[in-house]
C-alpha positions in Angstrom: 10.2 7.8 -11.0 8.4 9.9 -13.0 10.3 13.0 -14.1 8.7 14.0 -17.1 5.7 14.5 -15.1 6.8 17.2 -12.8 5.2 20.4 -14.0 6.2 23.0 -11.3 8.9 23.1 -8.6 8.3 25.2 -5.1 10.8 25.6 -2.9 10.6 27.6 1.0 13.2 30.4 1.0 14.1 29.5 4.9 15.2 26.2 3.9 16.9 26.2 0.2 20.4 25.9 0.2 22.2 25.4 -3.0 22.1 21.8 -3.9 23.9 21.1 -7.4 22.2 17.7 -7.3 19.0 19.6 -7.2 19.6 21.8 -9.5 20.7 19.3 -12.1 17.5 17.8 -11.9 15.5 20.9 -12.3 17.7 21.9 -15.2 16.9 18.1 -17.0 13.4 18.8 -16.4 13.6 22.0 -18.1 11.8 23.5 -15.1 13.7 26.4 -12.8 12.5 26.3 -9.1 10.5 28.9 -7.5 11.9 30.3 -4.3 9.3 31.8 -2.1 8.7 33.2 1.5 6.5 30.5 3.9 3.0 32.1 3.5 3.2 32.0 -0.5 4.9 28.6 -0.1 2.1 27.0 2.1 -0.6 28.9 0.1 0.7 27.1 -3.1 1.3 23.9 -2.1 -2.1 23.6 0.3 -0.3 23.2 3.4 -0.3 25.1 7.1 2.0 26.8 8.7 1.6 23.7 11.0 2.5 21.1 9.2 5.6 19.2 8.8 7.1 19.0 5.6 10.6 19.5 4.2 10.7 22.6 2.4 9.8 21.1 -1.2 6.3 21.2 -3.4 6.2 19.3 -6.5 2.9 19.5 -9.3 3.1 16.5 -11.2 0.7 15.4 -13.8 -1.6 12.6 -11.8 -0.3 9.1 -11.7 -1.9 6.2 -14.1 -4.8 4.6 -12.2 -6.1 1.7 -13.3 -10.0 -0.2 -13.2 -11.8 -3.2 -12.3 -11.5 -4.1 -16.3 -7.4 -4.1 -15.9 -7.3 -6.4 -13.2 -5.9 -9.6 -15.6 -2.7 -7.0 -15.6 -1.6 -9.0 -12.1 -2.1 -12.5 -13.7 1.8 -12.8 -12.8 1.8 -10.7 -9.3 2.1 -12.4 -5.9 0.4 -10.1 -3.5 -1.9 -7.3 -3.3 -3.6 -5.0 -0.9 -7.4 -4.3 -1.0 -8.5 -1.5 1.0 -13.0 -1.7 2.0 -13.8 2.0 2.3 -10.0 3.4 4.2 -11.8 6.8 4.6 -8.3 8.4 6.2 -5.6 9.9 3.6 -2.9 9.5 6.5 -3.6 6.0 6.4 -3.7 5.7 2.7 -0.2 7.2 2.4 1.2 5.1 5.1 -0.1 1.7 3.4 1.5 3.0 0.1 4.8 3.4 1.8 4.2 0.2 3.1 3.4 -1.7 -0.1 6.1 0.1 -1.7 9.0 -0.9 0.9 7.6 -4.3 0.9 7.2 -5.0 -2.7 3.7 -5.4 -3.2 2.6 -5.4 -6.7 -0.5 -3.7 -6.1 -2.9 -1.6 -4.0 -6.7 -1.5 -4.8 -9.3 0.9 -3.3 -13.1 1.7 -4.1 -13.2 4.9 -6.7 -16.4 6.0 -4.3 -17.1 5.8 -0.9 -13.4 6.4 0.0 -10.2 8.5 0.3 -8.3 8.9 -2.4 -4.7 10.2 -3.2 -4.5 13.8 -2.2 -1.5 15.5 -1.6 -1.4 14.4 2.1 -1.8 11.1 1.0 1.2 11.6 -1.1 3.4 13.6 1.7 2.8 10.6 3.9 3.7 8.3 1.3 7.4 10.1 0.7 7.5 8.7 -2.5 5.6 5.4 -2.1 3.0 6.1 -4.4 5.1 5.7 -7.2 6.5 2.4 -7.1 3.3 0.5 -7.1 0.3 -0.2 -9.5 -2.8 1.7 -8.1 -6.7 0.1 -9.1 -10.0 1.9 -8.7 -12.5 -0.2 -8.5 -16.6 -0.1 -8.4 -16.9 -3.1 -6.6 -14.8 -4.7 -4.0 -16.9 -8.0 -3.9 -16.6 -8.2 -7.8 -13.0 -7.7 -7.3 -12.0 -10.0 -4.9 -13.7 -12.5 -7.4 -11.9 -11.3 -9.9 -8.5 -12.0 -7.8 -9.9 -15.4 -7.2 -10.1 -16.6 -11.1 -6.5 -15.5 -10.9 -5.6 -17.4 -8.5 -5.4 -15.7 -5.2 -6.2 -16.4 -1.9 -8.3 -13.9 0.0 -7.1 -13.2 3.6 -9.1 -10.8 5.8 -7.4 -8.4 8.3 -10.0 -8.7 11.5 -9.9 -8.9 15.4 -11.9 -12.0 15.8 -10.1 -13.8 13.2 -9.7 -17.2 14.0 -5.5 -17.8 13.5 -2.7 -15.0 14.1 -0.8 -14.0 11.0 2.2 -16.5 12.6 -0.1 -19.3 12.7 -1.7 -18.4 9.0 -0.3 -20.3 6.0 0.4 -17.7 3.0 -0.2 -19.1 -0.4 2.2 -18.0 -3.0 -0.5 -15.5 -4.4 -1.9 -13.9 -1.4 -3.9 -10.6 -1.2 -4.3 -8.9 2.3 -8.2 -7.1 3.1 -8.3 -4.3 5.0 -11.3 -2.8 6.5 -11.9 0.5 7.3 -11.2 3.0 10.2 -13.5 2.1 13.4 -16.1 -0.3 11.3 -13.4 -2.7 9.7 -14.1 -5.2 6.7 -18.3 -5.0 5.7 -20.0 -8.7 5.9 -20.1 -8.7 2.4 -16.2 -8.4 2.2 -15.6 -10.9 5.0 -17.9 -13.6 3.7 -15.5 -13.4 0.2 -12.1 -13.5 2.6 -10.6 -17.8 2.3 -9.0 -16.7 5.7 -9.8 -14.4 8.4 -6.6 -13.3 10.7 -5.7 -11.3 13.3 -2.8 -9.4 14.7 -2.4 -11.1 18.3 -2.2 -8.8 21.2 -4.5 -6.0 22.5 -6.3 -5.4 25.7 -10.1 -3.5 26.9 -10.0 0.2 25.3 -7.1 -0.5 22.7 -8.3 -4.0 20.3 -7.4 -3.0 17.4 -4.4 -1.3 15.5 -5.1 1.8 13.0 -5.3 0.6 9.0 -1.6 1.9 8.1 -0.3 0.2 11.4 -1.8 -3.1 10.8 -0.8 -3.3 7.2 2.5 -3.2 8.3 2.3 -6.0 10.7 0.6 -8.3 8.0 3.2 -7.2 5.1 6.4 -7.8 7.8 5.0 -11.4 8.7 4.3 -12.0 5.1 7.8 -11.8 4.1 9.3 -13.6 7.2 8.9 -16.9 5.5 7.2 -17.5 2.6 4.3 -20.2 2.9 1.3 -21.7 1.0 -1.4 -23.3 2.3 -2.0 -27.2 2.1 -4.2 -28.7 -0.3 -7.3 -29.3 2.5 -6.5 -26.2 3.6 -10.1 -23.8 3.5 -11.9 -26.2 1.2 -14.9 -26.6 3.1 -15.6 -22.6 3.2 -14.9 -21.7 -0.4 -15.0 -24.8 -2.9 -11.8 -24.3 -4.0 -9.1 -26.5 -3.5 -5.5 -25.1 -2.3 -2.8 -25.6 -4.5 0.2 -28.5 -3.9 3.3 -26.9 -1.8 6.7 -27.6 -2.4 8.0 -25.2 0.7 11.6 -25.1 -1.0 10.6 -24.1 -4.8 8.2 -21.7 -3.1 11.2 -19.8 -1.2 13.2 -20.0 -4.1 10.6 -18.5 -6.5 9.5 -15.9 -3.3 13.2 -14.7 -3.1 13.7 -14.5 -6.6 10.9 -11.7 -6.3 13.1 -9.4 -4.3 15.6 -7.1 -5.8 19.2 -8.0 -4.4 19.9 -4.6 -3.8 16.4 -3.7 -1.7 17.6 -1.4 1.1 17.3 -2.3 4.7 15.1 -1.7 7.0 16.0 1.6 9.1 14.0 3.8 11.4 13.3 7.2 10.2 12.2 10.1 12.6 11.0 13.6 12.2 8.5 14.4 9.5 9.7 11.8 7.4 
């Protein structure tokens, strides 16, 4: 996605093999790759002997983030993801695979009091990072606001929510909450949620689903069949009224979001 940016190619001397396609695209870069033994190649690229990876380092100049002060950029996007405080960068990259496969327009963190993207963020990722807009905020509260005046609805990822995800109505601009690893959303981020939901299932010892996991879940029924809520619909708790729904021009306008040549879905093992 961003070739230009690409300042330094390392590749492990076990695993290289010739690859003309590979080449080509070191050669267009104007950079020539540097074959070295594992010890030099884990040194350099901040990895163990331990962990998985595929044999490849890229340095890359650091992607675009943008601030609290940019958010009127996604006047014309249809969902987002809002991570309180996701402290894990395993996590982090597995949401930002998952935005990216899903289409979400957006992924928006706190610029303190969290992870952000490190370069195991970005191996878990494989290559997510890149196709979606990333926002570093000072405020989540402020933010979700923010979302609000834009015209989304707020729905809270939580346990004790009160519907399932199957039983939620998702309006046509929808941004998903997230809490963080153990503590979940903080009071002061559920009080701003329209909705609170919940993945059903669970039993004693095993209640919840990790952040990357549950993501997943929301994203997946999400895109099953496009909704919006009726115009009653969370009145009483926010003040705000829910926009008409014509279910049939929302599909349309929904599908028209999605690229006609997006992939399907496929399992991927290994390290991948």
């Amino acid at each position: 996605m961003r070739p230009r940016a690409i300042q330094r190619v390392l590749i492990l001397s076990e695993k290289w093999a010739p690859d003309e396609e590979f080449l080509e695209l070191s050669r267009r870069t104007g950079l020539k790759p540097e074959i070295l033994p594992l010890r030099e190649f884990v040194r350099l690229a901040g990895l163990t002997e331990e962990d998985k990876h595929q044999g490849i380092c890229l340095f890359a100049k650091p992607m675009e983030a943008f601030g609290q002060e940019n958010l009127g950029m996604l006047t014309d996007a249809y969902l987002v993801l809002v991570l309180d405080q996701i402290s894990n960068p395993k996590n982090l990259g597995t949401i930002l695979r998952n935005a990216a496969f899903f289409g979400a327009d957006a992924v928006v963190w706190l610029k303190d009091r969290s992870v952000d993207l490190s370069s195991t963020a970005y191996r878990v990722a494989v290559g997510g990072a890149e196709y979606v807009k990333i926002f570093k905020v000072a405020n989540i509260a402020q933010t979700l606001e923010s979302l609000k005046q834009l015209g989304f609805w707020v729905y809270g990822l939580d346990e004790r929510g009160e519907k399932t995800l199957a039983e939620s109505n998702f309006d046509a601009k929808t941004v998903f909450v997230v809490g963080a690893e153990g503590q979940g959303l903080r009071e002061r981020t559920r009080a701003l949620c329209d909705f609170m939901v919940r993945i059903p299932g669970g039993r004693k010892g095993v209640e919840s689903l990790n952040a990357g996991v549950a993501t997943a879940v929301a994203l997946a029924e999400f895109f099953r069949e496009p909704k919006c809520p009726s115009r009653t619909t969370g009145v009483q708790a926010t003040g705000r009224v829910a926009p008409e729904c014509d279910p049939a021009r929302s599909k349309e306008s929904f599908d028209s979001k999605i690229p006609e040549s997006a992939p399907a879905c496929r399992v991927q093992t290994g390290s991948g």
